[in-house]
C-alpha atoms as an extended CHARMM CRD file, in Angstrom:
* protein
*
       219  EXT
         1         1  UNK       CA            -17.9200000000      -10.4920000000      -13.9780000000  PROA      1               0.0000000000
         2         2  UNK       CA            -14.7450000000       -9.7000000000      -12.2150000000  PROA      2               0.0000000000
         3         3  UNK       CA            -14.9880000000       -8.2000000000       -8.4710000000  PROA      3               0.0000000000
         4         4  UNK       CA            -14.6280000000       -4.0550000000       -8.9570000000  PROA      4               0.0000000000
         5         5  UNK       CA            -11.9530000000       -2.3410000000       -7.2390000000  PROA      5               0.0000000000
         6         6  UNK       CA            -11.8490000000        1.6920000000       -7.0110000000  PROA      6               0.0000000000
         7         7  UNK       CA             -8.5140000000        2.8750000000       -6.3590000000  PROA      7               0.0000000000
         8         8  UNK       CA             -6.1310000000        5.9420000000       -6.6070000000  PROA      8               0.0000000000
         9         9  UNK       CA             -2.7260000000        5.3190000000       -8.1700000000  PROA      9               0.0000000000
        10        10  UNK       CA             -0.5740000000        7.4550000000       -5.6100000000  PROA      10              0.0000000000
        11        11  UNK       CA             -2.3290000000        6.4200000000       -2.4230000000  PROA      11              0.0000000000
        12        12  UNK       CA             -0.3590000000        3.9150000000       -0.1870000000  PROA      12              0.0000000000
        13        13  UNK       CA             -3.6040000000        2.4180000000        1.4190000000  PROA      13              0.0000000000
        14        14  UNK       CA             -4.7580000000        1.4040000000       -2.7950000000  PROA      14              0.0000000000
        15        15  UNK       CA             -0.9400000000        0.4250000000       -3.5540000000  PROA      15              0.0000000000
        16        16  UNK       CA             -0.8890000000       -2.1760000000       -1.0150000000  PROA      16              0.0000000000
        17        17  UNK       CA             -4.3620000000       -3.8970000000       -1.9140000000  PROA      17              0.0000000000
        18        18  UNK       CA             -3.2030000000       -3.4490000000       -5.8960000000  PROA      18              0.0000000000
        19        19  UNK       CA             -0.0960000000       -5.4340000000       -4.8510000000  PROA      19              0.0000000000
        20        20  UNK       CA             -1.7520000000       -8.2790000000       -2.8510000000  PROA      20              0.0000000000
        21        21  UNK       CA             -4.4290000000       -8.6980000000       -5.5220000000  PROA      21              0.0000000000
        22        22  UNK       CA             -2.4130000000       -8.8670000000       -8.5380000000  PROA      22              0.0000000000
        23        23  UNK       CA              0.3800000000      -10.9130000000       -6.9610000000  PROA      23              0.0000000000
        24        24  UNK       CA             -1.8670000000      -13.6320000000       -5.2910000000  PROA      24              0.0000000000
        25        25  UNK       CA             -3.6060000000      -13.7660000000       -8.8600000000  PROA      25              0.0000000000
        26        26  UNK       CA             -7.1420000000      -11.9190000000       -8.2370000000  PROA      26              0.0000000000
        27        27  UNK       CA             -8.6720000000      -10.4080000000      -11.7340000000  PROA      27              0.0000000000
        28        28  UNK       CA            -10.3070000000       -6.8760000000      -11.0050000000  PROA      28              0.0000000000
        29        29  UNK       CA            -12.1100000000       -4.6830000000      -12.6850000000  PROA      29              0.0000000000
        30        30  UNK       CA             -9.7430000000       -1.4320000000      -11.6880000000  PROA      30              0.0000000000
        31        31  UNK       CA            -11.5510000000        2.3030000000      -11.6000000000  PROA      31              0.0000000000
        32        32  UNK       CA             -8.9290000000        5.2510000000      -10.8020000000  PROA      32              0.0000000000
        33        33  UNK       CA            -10.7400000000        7.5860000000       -9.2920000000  PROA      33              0.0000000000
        34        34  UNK       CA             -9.9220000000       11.2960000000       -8.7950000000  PROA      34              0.0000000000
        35        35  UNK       CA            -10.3370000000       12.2580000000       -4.9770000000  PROA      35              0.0000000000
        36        36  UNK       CA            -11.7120000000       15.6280000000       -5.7290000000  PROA      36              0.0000000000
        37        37  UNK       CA            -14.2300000000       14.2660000000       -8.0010000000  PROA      37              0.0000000000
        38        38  UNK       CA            -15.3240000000       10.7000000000       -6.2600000000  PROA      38              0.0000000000
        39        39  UNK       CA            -17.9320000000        8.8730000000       -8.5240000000  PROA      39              0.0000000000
        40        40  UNK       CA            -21.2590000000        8.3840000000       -7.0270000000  PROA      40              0.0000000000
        41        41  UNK       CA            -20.9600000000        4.7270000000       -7.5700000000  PROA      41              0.0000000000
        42        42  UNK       CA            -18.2750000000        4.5210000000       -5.4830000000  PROA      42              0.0000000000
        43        43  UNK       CA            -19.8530000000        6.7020000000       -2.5660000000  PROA      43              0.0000000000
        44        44  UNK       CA            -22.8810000000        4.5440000000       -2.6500000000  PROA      44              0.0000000000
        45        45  UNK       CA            -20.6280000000        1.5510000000       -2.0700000000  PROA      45              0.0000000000
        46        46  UNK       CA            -18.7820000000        2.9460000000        0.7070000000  PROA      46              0.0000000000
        47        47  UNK       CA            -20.0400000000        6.3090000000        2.7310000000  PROA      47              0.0000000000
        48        48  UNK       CA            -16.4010000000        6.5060000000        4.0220000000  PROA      48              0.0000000000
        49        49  UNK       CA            -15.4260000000        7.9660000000        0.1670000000  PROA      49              0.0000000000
        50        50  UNK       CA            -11.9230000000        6.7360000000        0.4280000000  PROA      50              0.0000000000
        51        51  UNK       CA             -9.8750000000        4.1690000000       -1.3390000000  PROA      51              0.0000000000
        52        52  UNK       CA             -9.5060000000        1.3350000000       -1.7450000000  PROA      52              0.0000000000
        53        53  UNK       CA            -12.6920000000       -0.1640000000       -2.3430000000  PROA      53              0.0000000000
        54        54  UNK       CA            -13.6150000000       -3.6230000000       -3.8550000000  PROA      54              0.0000000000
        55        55  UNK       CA            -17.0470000000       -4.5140000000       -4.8520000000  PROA      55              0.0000000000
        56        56  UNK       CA            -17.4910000000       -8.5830000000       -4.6490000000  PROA      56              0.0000000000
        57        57  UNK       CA            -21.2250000000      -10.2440000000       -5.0620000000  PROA      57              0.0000000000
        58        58  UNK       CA            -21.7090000000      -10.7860000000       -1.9190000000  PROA      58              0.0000000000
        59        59  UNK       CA            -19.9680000000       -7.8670000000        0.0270000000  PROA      59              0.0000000000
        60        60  UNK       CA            -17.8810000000       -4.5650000000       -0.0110000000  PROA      60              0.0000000000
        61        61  UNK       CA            -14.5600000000       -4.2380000000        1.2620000000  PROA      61              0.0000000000
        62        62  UNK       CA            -13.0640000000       -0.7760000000        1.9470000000  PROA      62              0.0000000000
        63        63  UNK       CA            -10.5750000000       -1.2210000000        4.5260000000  PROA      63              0.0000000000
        64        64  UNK       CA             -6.9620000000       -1.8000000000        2.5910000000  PROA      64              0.0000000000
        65        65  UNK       CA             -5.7600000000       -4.3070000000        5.3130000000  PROA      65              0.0000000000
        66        66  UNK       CA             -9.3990000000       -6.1940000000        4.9070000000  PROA      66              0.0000000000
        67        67  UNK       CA             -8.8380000000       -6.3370000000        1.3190000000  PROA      67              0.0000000000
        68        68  UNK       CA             -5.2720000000       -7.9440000000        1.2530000000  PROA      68              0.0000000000
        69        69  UNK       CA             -6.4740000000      -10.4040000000        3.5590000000  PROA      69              0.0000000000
        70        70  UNK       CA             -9.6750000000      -11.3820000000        1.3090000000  PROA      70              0.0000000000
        71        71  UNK       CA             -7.0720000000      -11.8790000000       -1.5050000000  PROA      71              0.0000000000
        72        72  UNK       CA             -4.7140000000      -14.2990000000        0.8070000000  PROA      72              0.0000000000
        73        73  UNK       CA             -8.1190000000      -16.2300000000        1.6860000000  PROA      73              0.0000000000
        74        74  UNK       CA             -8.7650000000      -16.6450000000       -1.7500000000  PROA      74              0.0000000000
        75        75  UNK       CA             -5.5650000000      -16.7990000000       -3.2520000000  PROA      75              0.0000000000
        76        76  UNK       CA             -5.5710000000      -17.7240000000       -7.5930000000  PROA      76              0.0000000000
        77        77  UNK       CA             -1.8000000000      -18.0030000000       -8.1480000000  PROA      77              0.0000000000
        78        78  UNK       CA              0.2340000000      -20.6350000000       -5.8580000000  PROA      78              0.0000000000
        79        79  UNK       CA              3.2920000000      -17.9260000000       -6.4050000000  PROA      79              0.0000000000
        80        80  UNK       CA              1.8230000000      -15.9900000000       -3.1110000000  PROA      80              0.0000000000
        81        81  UNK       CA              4.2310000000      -13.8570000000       -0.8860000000  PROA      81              0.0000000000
        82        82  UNK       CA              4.6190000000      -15.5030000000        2.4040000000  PROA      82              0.0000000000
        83        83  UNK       CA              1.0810000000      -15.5120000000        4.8210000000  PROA      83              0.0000000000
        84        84  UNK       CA              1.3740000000      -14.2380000000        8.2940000000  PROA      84              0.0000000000
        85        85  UNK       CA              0.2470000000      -16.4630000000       11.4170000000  PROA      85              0.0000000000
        86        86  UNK       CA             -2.2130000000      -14.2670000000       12.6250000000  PROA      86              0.0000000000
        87        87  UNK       CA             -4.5370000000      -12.3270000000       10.5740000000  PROA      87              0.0000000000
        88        88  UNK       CA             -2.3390000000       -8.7780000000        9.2570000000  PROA      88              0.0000000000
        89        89  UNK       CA             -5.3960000000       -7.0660000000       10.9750000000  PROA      89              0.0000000000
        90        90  UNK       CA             -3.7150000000       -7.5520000000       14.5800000000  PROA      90              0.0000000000
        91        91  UNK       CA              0.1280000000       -7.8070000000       13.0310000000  PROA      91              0.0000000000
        92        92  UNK       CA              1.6280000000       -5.5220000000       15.6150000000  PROA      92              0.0000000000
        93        93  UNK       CA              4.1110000000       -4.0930000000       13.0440000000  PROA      93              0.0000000000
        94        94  UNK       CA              1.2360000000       -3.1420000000       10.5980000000  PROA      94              0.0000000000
        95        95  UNK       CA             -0.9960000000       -1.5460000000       13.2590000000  PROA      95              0.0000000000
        96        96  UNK       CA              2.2090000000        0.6800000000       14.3930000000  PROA      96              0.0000000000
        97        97  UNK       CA              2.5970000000        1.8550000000       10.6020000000  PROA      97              0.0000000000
        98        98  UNK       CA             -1.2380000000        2.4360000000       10.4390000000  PROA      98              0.0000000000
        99        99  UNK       CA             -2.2820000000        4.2090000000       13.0820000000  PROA      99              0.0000000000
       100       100  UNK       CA              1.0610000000        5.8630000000       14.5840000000  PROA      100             0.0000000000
       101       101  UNK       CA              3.1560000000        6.2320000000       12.0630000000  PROA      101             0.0000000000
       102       102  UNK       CA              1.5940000000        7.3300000000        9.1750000000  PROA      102             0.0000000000
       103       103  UNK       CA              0.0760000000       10.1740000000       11.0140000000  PROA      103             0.0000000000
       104       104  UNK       CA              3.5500000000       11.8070000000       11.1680000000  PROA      104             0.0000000000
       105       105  UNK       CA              3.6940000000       10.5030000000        7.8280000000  PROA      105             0.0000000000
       106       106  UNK       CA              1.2840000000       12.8170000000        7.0170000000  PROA      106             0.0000000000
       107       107  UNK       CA              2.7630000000       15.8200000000        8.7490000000  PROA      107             0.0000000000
       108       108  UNK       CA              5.9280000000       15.1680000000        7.6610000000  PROA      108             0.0000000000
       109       109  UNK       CA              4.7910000000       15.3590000000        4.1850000000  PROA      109             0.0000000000
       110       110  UNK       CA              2.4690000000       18.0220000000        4.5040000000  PROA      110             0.0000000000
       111       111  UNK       CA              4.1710000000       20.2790000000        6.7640000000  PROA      111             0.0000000000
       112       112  UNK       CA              3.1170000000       23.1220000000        5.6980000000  PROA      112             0.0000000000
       113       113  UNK       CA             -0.4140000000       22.3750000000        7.1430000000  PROA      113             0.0000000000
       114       114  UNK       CA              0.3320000000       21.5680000000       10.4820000000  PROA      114             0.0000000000
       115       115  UNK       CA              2.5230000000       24.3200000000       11.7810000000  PROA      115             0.0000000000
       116       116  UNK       CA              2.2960000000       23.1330000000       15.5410000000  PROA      116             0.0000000000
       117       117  UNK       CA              6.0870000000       22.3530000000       14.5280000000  PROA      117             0.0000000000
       118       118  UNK       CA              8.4540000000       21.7600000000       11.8480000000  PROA      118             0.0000000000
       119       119  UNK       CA              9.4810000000       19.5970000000        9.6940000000  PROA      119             0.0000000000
       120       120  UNK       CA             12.6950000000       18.6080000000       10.8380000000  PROA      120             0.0000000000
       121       121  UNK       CA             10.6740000000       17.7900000000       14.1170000000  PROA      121             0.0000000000
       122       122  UNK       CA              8.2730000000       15.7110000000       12.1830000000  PROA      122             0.0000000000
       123       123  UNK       CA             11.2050000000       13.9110000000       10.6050000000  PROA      123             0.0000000000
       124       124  UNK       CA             12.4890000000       13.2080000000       14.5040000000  PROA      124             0.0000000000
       125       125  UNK       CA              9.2880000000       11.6290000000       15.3700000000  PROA      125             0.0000000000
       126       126  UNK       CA              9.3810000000        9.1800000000       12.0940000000  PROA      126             0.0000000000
       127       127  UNK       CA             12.6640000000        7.8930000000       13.1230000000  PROA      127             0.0000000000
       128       128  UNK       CA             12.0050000000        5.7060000000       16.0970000000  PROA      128             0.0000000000
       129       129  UNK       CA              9.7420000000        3.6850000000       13.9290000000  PROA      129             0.0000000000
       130       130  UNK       CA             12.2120000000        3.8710000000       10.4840000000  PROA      130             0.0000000000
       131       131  UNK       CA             15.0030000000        2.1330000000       12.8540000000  PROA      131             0.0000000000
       132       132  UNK       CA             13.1220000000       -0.2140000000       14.0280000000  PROA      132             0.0000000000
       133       133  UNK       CA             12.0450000000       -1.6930000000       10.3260000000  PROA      133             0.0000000000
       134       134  UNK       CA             16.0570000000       -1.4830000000        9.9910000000  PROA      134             0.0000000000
       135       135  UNK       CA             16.8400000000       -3.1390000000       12.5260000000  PROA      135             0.0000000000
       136       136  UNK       CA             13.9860000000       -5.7220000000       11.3850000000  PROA      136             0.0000000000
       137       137  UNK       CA             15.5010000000       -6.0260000000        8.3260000000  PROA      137             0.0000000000
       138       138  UNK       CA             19.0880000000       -6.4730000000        9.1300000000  PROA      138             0.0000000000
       139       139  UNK       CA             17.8720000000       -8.8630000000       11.6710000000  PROA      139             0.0000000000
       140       140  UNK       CA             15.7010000000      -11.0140000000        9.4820000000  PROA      140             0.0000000000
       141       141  UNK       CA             18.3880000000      -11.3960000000        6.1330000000  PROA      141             0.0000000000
       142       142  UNK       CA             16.6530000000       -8.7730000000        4.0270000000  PROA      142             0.0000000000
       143       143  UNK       CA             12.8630000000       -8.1080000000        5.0640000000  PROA      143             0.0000000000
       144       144  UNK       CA             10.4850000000       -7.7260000000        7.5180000000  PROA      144             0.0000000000
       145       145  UNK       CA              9.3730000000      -11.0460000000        8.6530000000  PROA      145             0.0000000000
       146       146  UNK       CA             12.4690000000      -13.3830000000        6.6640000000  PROA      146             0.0000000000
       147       147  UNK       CA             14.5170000000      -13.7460000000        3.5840000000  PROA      147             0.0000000000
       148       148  UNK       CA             11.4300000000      -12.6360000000        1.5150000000  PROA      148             0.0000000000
       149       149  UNK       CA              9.2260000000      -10.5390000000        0.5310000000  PROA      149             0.0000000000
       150       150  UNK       CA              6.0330000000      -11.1870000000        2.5260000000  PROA      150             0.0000000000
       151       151  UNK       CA              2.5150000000       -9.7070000000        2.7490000000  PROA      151             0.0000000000
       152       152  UNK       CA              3.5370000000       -7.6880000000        5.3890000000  PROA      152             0.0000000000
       153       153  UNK       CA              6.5010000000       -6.4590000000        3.2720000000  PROA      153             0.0000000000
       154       154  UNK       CA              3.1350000000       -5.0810000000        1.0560000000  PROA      154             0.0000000000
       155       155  UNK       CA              1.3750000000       -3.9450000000        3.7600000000  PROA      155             0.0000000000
       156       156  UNK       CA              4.2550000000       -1.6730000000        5.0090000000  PROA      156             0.0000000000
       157       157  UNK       CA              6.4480000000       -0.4180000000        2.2060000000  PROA      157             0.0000000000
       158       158  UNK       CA              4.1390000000        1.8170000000        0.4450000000  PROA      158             0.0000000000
       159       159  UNK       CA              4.0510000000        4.4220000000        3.3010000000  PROA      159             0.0000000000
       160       160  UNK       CA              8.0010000000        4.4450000000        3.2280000000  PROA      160             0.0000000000
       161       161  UNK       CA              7.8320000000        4.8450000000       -0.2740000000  PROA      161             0.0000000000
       162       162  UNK       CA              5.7230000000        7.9930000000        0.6630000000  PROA      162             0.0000000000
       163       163  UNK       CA              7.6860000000        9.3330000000        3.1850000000  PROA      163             0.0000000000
       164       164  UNK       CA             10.6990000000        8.7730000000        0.9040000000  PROA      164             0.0000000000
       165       165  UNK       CA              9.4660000000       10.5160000000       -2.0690000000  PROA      165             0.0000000000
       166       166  UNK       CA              8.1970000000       13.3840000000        0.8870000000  PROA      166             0.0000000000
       167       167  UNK       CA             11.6840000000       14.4990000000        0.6760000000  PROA      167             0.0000000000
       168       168  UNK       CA             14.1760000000       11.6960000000       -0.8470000000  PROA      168             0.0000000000
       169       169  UNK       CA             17.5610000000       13.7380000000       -0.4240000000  PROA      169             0.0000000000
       170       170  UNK       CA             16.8260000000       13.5650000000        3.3110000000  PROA      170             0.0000000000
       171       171  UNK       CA             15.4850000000       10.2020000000        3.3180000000  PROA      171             0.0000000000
       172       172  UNK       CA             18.4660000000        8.8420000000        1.3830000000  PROA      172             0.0000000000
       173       173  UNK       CA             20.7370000000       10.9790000000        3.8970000000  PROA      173             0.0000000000
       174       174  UNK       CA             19.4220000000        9.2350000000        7.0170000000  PROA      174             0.0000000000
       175       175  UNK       CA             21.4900000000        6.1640000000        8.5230000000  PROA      175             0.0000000000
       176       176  UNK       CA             18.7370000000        3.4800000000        7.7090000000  PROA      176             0.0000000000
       177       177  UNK       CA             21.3270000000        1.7700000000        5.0400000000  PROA      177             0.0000000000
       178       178  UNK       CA             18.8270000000       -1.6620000000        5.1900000000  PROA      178             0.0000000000
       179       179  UNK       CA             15.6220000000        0.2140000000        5.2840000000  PROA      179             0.0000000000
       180       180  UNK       CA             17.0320000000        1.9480000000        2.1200000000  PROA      180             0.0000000000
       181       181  UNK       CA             17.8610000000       -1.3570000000        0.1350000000  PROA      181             0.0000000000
       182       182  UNK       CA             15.1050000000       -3.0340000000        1.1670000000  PROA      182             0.0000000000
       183       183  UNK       CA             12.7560000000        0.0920000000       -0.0970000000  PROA      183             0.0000000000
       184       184  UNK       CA             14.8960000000       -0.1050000000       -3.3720000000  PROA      184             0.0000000000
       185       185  UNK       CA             14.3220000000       -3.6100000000       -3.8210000000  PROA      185             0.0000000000
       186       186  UNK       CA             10.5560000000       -3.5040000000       -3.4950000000  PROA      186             0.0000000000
       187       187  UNK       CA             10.1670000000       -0.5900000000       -5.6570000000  PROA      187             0.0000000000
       188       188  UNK       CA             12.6500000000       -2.7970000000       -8.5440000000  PROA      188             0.0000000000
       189       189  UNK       CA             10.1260000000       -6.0930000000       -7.9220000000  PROA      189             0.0000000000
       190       190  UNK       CA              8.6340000000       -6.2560000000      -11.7370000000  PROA      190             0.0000000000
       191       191  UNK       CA              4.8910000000       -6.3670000000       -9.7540000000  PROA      191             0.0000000000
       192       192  UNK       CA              5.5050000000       -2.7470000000       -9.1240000000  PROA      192             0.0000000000
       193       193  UNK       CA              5.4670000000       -1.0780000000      -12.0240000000  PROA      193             0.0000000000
       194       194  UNK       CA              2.8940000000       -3.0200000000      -12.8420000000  PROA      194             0.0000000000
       195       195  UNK       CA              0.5870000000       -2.3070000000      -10.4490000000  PROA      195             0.0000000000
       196       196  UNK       CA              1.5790000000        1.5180000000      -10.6380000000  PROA      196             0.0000000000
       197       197  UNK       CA              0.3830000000        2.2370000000      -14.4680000000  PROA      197             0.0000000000
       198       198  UNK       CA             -0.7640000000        5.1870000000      -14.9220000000  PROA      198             0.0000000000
       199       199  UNK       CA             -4.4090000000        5.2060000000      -16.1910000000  PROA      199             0.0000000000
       200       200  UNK       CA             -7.1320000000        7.3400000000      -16.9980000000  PROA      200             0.0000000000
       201       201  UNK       CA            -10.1700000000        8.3380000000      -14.2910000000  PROA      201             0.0000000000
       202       202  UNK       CA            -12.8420000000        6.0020000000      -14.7110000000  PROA      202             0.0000000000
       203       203  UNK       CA            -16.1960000000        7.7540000000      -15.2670000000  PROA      203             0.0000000000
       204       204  UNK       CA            -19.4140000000        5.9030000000      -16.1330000000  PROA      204             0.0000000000
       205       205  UNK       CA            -19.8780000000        8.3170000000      -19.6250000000  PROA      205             0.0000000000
       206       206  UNK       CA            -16.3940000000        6.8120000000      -20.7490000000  PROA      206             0.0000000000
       207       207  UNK       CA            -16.6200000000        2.9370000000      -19.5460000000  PROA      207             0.0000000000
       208       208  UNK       CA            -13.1340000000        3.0990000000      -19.3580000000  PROA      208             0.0000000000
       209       209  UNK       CA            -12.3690000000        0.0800000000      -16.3060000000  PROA      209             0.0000000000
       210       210  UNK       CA             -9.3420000000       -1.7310000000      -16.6400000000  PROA      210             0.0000000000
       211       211  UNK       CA             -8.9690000000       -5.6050000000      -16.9460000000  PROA      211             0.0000000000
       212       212  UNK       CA             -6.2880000000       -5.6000000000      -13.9860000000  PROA      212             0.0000000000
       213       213  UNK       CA             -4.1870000000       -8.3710000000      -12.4670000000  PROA      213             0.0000000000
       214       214  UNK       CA             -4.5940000000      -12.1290000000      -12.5020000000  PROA      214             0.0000000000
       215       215  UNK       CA             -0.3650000000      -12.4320000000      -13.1960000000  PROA      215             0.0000000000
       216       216  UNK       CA              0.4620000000      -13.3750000000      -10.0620000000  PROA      216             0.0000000000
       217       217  UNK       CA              4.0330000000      -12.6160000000      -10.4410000000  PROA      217             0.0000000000
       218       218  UNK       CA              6.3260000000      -10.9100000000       -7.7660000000  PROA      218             0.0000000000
       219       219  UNK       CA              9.6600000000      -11.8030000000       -8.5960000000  PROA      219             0.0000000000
């Protein structure tokens, strides 16, 4: 029996453990889930009803960062993206997009609720943190940590796929030229599209999981 992972196609937290699992070659039985309508299942699992969350035998896992790092522990395909040194838990880079950036992320997109200010000002507070991953990548031949994609290239680029997609005539009029390419790059890796198909919710009545990953392609 494969390891159960619930999941939500659009959410940036669930992109980034889809990626690490199916590129380091992890089988999982894959539930979409519909956030207005979490299974009980799933809530029984993990009080904090959010996604991701991957059922093993002997534990759960529902933090997305926890998750990737299971899957680089026990890595099935040798064609892994690159392994930080230190555990992506305390990656300075990935705790800046976690817990500063993404809530502007957040208002940015969804302006409307947080009227405290606009959202051209909400797009000024993103940008210290978009130039710096520019300057990263300019500075490091293409990506974040090197010349290739790495887990913390996973770990980072589905919340600037987010914020693009927020509002992607502004996005692609910013001056971030390498953020831009390296965002296009990642979303053209062939692992993308397939770990963004588009599947039905998963509801006990309907059995309908989905044999996902095990490829462990990127390139």
């Amino acid at each position: 029996m494969h390891p159960i992972l619930y999941s939500f196609r659009r959410c940036p937290y669930a992109i980034r453990a889809r990626v690490a699992l199916y590129c380091l070659g992890h089988r999982v039985e894959l539930r979409e889930v519909v956030l207005k309508n979490k299974p009980e299942q799933m809530l029984t699992a993990s009080a904090k009803g959010t996604v991701p969350v991957l059922i093993l035998p002997e534990t759960v896992i529902d933090e997305s960062i926890e998750i990737m790092q299971w899957a680089m522990d026990n890595l099935v395909s040798t064609r892994l993206f690159g392994a930080s040194e230190t555990p992506l838990s305390e990656n300075a880079l990935i705790q800046e997009n976690d817990f500063h950036f993404k809530p502007i992320l957040d208002r940015y997109k969804y302006f409307e609720r947080y009227p405290e200010f606009t959202q051209a000002v909400y797009l000024e507070q993103a940008l210290p943190f978009l130039r710096s991953l520019n300057k990263l990548i300019a500075t490091h031949n293409g990506f974040l940590e090197g010349a290739a994609f790495t887990a913390v290239d996973a770990a980072i680029f589905p919340f600037i796929r987010q914020f693009a997609h927020s509002d992607m005539a502004k996005f692609s009029a910013l001056e971030l030229p390498e953020l831009q390419r390296w965002l296009r790059h990642c979303l053209d890796l062939p692992m993308f599209s397939h770990v963004m198909k588009k599947y039905p919710a998963w509801s006990v009545e309907r059995s309908n999981a989905i044999d996902f990953g095990g490829d462990g392609l990127i390139a």
